[in-house]
C-alpha positions in Angstrom: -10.1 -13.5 -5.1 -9.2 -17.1 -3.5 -6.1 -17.6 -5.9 -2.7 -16.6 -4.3 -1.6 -13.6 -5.0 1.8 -12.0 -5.7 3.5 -9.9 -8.2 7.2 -9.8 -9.1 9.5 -6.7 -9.6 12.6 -6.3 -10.6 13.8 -6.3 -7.4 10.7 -6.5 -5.2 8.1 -9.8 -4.5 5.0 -7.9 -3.8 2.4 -9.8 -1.4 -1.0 -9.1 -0.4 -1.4 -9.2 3.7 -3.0 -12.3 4.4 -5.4 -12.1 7.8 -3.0 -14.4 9.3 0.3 -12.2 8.8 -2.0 -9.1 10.1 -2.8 -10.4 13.0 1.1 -11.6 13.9 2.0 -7.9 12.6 -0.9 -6.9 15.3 0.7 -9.3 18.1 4.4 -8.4 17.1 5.0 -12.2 16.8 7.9 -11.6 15.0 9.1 -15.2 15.1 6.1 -16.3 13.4 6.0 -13.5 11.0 9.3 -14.5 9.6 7.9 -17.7 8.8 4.6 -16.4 7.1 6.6 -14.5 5.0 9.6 -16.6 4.3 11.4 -13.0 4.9 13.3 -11.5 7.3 11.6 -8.7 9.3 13.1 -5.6 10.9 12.6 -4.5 13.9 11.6 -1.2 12.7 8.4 -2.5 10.9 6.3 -2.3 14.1 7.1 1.6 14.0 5.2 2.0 10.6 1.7 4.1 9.8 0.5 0.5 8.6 0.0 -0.5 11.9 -3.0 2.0 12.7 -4.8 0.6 9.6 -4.5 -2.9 10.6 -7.0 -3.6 13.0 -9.5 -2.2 10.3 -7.8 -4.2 7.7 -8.5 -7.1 10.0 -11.6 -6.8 10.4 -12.3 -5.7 6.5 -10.8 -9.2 5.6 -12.2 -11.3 8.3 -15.8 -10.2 6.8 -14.9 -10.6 3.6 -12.1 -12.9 2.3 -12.4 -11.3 -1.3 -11.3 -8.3 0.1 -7.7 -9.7 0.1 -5.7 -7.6 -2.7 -7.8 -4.5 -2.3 -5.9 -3.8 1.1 -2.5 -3.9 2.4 0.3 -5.1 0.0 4.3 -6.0 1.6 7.1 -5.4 0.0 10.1 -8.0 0.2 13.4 -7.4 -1.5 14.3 -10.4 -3.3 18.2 -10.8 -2.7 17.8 -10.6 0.8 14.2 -11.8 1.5 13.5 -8.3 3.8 10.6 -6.9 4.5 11.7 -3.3 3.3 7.9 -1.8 3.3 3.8 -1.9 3.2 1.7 -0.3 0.3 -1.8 -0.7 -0.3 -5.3 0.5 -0.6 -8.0 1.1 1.7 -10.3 -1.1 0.3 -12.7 0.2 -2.5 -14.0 3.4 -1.8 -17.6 4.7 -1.2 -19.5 7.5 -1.8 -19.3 10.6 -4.5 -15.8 10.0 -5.3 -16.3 6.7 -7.1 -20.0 7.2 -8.5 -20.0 4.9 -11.7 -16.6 4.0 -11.6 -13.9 1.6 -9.4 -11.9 4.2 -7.3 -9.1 2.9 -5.0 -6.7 5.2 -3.0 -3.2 4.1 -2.2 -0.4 4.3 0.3 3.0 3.3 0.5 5.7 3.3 3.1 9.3 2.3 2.4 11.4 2.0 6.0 14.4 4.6 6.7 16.9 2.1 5.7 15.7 1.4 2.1 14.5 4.4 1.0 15.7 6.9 -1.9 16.7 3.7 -4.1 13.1 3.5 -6.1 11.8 0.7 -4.3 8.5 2.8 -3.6 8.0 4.0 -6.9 9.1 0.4 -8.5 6.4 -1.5 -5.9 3.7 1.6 -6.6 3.9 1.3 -10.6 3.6 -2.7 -10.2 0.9 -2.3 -7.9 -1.2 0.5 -9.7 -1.4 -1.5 -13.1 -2.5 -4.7 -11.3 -5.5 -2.2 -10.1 -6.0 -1.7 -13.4 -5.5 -4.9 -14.8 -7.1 -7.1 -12.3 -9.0 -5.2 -10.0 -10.8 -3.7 -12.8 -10.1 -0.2 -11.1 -11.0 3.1 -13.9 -9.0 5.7 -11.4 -6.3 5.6 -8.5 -6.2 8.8 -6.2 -3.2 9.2 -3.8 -2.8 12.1 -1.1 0.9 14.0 -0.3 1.5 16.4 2.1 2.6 19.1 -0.3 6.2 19.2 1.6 6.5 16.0 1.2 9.1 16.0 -2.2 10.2 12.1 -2.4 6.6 10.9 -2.1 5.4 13.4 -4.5 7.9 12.4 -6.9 6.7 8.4 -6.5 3.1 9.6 -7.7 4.7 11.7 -10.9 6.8 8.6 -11.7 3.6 6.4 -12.2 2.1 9.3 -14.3 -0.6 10.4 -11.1 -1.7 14.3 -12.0 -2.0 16.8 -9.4 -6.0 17.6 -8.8 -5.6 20.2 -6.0 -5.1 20.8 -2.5 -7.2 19.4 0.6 -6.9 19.3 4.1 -7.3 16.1 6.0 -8.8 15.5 9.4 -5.4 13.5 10.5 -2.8 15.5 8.6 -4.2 19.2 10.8 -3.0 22.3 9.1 -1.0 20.3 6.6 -2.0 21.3 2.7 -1.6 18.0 1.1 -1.9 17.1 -2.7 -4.4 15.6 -4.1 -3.3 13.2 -7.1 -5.4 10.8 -10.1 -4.8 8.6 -12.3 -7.5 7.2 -14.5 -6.9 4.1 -17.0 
């Protein structure tokens, strides 16, 4: 995947994080950051989940350039040019869960200030038929914790169907959802 890559919303430019805007997430260069993006970015981006994944993001795309798309995706509202959120997957996954098939699992994170206005379901449905279309992914999977109502109600939007309920290693004593969709 060398082309650039971006898809357009309604209301929503969605960009893949290149290796040079992680690493200025990573270093809180915020000055420089701005200018990567051409957005604005609050201050309250450095407080997101996204930045635990991003030194293994880092490290996914500095081994492998074509890895770009199948990780960590920003969201920037277009009137404004904000950086209003992250979504993404992990990178294709391994293992039993995507024997004979393309599985990826996906995240999203809207800041406080933006959300409840369908920004994360508009950026998810954009970004789960581009998995489908492009990335030549067969099934999505996406985890909630099950008291979680606004994320659960992203996954139902995009038609994701509830599989059953795991625990995770990093969400202790949390029953969280597990959810599908297959092309």
């Amino acid at each position: 995947m060398t082309q650039i890559l971006y898809i357009d919303t309604q209301r929503l430019e969605l960009i893949p994080c290149s290796l040079e805007v992680a690493q200025a997430t990573i270093n809180r260069d915020k000055p420089l950051l701005e200018k990567l993006l051409t957005a604005y970015v609050p201050d309250d981006w450095y407080t997101t989940e996204v930045q635990d994944f991003l030194p293994k993001y880092i490290q996914m795309l500095a081994n492998d350039a074509s890895q770009l798309g199948y990780g960590v995706w920003l969201m920037i509202r277009t009137d404004d040019s904000t950086l209003i959120g992250d979504l993404g997957f992990g990178g294709k996954l391994a293992g039993e869960e995507s024997v004979g098939e393309e599985v990826l699992e996906i995240g999203y994170e809207v800041l406080s200030a933006y959300r409840d206005r369908g920004y994360a379901s508009e950026a998810v449905e954009a970004l789960v038929n581009f998995a489908f279309t492009q990335l030549e992914a067969r099934k999505i999977i996406a985890h909630t914790p099950e008291n979680n109502i606004p994320s659960i109600r992203v996954v139902e939007k995009v038609g994701m169907k509830n599989v059953g309920t795991v625990k995770l290693p990093e969400l202790p004593g949390v029953n969280v959802f597990k959810w599908e969709l297959v092309k």
